[in-house]
Every structure is written in C-alpha cells, then in structure tokens.
C-alpha positions in Angstrom: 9.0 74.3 -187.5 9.2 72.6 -190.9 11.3 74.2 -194.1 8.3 73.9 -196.0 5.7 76.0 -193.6 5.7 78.9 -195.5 3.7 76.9 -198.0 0.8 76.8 -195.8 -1.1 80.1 -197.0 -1.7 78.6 -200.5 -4.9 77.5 -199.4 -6.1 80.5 -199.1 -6.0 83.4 -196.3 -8.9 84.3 -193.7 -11.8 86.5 -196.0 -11.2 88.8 -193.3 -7.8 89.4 -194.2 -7.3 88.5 -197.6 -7.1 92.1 -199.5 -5.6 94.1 -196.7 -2.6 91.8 -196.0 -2.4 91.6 -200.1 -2.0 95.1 -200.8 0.1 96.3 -197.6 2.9 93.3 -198.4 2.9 94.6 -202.2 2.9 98.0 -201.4 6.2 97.6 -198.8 7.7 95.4 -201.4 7.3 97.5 -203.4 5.8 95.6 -206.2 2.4 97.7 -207.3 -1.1 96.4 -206.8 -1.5 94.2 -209.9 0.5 91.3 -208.2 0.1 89.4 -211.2 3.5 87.8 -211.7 4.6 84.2 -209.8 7.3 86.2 -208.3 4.9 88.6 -206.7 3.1 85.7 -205.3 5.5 84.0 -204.1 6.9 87.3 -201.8 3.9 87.8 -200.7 3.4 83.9 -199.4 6.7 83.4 -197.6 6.3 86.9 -196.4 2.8 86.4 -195.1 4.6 83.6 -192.8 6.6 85.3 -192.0 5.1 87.8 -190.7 1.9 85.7 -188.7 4.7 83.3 -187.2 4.7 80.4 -189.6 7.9 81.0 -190.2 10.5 81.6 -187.6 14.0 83.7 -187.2 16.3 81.0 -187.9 13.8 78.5 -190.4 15.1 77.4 -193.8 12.7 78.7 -196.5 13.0 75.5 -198.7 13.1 77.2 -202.2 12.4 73.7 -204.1 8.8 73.2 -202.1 8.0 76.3 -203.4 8.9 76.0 -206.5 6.9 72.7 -206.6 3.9 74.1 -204.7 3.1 77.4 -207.3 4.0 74.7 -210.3 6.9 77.0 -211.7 11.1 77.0 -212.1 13.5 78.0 -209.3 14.0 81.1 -211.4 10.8 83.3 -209.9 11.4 81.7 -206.7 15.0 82.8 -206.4 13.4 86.4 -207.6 11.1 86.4 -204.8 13.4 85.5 -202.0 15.6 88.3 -203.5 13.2 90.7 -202.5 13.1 89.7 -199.3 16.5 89.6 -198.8 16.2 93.5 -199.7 13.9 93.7 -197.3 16.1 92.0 -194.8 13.6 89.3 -194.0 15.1 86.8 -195.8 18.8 85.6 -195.8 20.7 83.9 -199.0 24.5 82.1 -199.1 26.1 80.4 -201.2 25.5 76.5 -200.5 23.1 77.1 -197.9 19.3 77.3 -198.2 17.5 80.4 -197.7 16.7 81.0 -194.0 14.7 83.7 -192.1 16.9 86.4 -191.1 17.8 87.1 -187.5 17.0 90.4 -185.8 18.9 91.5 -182.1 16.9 92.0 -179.5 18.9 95.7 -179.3 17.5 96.1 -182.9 14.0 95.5 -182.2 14.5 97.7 -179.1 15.8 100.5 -181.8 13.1 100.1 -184.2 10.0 100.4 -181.7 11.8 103.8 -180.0 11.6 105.2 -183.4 8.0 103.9 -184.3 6.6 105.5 -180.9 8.8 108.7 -181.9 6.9 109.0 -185.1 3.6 107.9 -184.3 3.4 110.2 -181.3 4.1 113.2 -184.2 1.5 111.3 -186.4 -1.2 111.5 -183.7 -0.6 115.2 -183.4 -1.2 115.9 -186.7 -4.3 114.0 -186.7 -5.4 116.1 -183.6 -4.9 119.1 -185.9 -5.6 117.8 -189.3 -8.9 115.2 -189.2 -12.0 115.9 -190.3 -15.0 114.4 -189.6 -15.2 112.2 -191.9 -11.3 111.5 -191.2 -12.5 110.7 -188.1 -15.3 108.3 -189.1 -12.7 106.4 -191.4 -11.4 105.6 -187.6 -14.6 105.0 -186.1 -14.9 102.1 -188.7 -11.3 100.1 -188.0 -11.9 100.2 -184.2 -15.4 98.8 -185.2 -13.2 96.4 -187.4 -11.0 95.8 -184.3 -14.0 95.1 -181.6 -15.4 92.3 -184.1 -11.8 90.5 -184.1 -11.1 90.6 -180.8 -14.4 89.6 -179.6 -13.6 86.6 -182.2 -10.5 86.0 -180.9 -9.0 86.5 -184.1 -5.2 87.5 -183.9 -4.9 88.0 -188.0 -8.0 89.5 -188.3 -7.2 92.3 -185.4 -3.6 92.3 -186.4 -4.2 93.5 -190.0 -6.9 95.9 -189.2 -4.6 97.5 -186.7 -2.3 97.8 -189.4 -5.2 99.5 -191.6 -5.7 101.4 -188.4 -2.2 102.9 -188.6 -1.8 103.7 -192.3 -5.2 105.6 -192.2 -3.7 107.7 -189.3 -0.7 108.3 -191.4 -2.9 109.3 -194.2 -4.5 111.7 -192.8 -1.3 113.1 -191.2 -0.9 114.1 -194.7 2.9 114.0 -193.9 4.6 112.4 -196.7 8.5 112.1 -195.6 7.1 110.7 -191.8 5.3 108.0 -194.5 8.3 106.9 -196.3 10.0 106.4 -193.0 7.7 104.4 -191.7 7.4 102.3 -194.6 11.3 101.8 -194.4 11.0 100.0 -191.2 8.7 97.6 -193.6 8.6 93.8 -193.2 10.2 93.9 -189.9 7.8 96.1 -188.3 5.4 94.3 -189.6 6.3 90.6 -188.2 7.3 92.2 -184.6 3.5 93.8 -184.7 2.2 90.7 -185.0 4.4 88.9 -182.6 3.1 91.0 -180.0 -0.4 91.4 -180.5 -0.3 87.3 -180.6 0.9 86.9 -176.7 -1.6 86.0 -174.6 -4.1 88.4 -173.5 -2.6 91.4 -175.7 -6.0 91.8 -177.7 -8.4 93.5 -175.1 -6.0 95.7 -173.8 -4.9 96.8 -177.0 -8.6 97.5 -178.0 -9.6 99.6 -175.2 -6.3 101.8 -175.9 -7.5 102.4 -179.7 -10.8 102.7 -178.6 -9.4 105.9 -176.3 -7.2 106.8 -178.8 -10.0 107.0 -180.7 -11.6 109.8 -178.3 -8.7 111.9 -178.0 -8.8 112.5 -181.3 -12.2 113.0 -181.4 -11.5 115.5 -178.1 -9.0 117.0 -180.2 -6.6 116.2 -177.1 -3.0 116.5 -178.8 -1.2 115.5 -175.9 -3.4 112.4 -174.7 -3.3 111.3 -178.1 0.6 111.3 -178.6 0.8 109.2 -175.1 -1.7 106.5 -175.7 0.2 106.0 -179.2 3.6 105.6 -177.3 1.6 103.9 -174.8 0.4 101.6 -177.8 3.8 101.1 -179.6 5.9 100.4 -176.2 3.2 97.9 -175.0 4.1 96.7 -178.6 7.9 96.0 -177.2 7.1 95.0 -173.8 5.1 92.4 -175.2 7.5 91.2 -177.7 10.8 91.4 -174.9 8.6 89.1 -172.8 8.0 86.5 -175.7 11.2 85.6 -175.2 12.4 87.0 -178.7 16.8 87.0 -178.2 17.4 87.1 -181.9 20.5 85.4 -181.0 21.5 81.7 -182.5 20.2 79.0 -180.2 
C-alpha cells in the first residue's frame, strides 16, 4: 500500500457515512464535535484509513503528503499524528516516518475477550432498562443495517453497527462500562471493521442483530448476553482467519 493512502478520504466520505464516522473518531479522540481546527481534520483522515483498511499495520503515514494535501505546515500535521500516537494507532521515532502501529495477535485476542465480557453485561441491562422507544431507536439501526448489507456496503454497515453499539450502551445508562469501552478506542474500531470486511461476514452478522434485536424485545436477558458474545467472538474468529499476525513480515 502507498505512504500516501491515507490521503484518499479527502474527496469526500460515502453520504451514508459521513456524520457518524465524523463524530465517533472525534468523540474517541477526544477532540469535541466542532472539528474545526486542521489538526482535527487531519486525525480524523489518517484515522478513517486506518480504520476501513487504507492504511495497514506496518504503512508509513507520509506526514509531508499531508501536509501538502490539507494546504498547511508540518506543525498541525505533527499535532495530529500525536494524537494518534496517544491513541496507539500511530507510531513516531526519531529519523523515521510515522508508521501504523502494530498490534499482537495475543492483543487483539485480549481486547475482544474483554469487549464480549462487557457487551454481554450491556445487553443485560438493556433487557432490564429499554423502553419502548429505546427499543425503537434499535429497530431503526438494524433497518439501517438491512439497507447496507443488501447494498453490499461494508462502511455503510460497519458504521451503523458501530451506532448500533453506542445506542445499546446508552441506554445501559452505565457510565463507568462506557468509558471502558471507549478506552479500547481506535483499535476496536479498526479490528471491527477488519472483520465485518471478510468475505461473507455481512448476512450473518445481520440476522444475529436482527435476533438480538428480539431478545430484547422478549426481554430474554440470557439469549441476549449470548448472541452479543456470539456477535463479538464471530468478531475475532473472523479477524484470526484474515490472517492478521501483527508480527513484522
């Protein structure tokens, strides 16, 4: 993959898409809403590649093209890719470009154990805690889900799952399961997307939500908690057979 691919949102993301990838990369980078500064958008762009595979584990991030490309000094650039070093998505050295930071397969393994661990206590809570109109707010991403997977759309579906998933969380209406979540950020994030993007992931995916859907709608705590691991370790399975080592090649 070229250094300069994470240069190729700039012309502009899927409609679909657009506002919900926007405000879930500046909400994990912790960066507010307004987005407003060249910093900001730069984060947001490399991260976007990041995160939808235009960018790999391993890829320089070639700080001068983007400098160039959003027509501004290496100053906000450098700014941006320290966020995403914070975030541990990007790495910086001294006389090196920037790169995509590695993650260890035994990592990756880590982080999904404790996302089906929490989500399963998510799902619970949404058993006890929805309302109806919780419930519809549901209703409207799996609808959001059937149109991109019947379009074949892999962004689209992946970034409505993730709307999917925060609105569980919201009305979980657990704030401390929310900021752990969050911590597992951009990583989560990318590895999501990796997997739903193997080949015949969507419509399996789908028909889970759409019974996840039901069992919360059944008010079926203990169906729902096991579709959601079912969900988050088909996540890992998926990603484990895309051959994803994290090791040097």
């Amino acid at each position: 993959m070229s250094t300069n691919s994470a240069l190729s949102i700039v012309s502009g993301f899927p409609s679909v898409s657009e506002g919900t990838r926007r405000l879930e990369l500046m909400r994990i980078l912790k960066r507010g809403t307004a987005g407003d500064s060249i910093a900001d958008e730069i984060a947001v762009a490399v991260a976007a590649d990041i995160i939808e595979g235009r960018l790999s584990p391993g890829d320089d991030v070639n700080s001068v093209e983007l400098a160039r490309t959003f027509r501004t000094s290496r100053t906000p650039v450098r700014e941006a890719l320290l966020v995403l070093q914070r975030e541990g998505f990007v790495e910086l050295a001294a006389r090196r470009r920037p790169r995509v930071a590695r993650l260890a397969l035994r990592e990756v393994r880590e982080l999904y154990s404790l996302r089906a661990c929490l989500y399963s206590v998510v799902s619970r809570t949404v058993v006890r805690t929805a309302t109806d109109s919780d419930l519809e707010v549901l209703r409207g991403h799996q609808r959001a889900l059937e149109a991109a997977a019947a379009a074949g759309d892999v962004d689209a579906y992946f970034w409505v799952n993730v709307q999917f998933r925060n609105a569980e969380a919201e009305i979980a209406r657990d704030a401390t399961i929310r900021r752990v979540l969050d911590t597992l950020g951009l990583r989560a994030l990318q590895l999501r997307h990796l997997s739903l993007s193997q080949p015949g992931r969507l419509h399996p995916s789908l028909s889970d939500h759409a019974r996840l859907v039901r069992a919360y709608e059944d008010r079926d705590a203990n169906l729902a908690a096991a579709l959601t691991q079912s969900l988050v370790l088909g996540g890992l399975a998926a990603v484990e057979r895309s051959g994803w080592t994290g090791d040097e090649p």
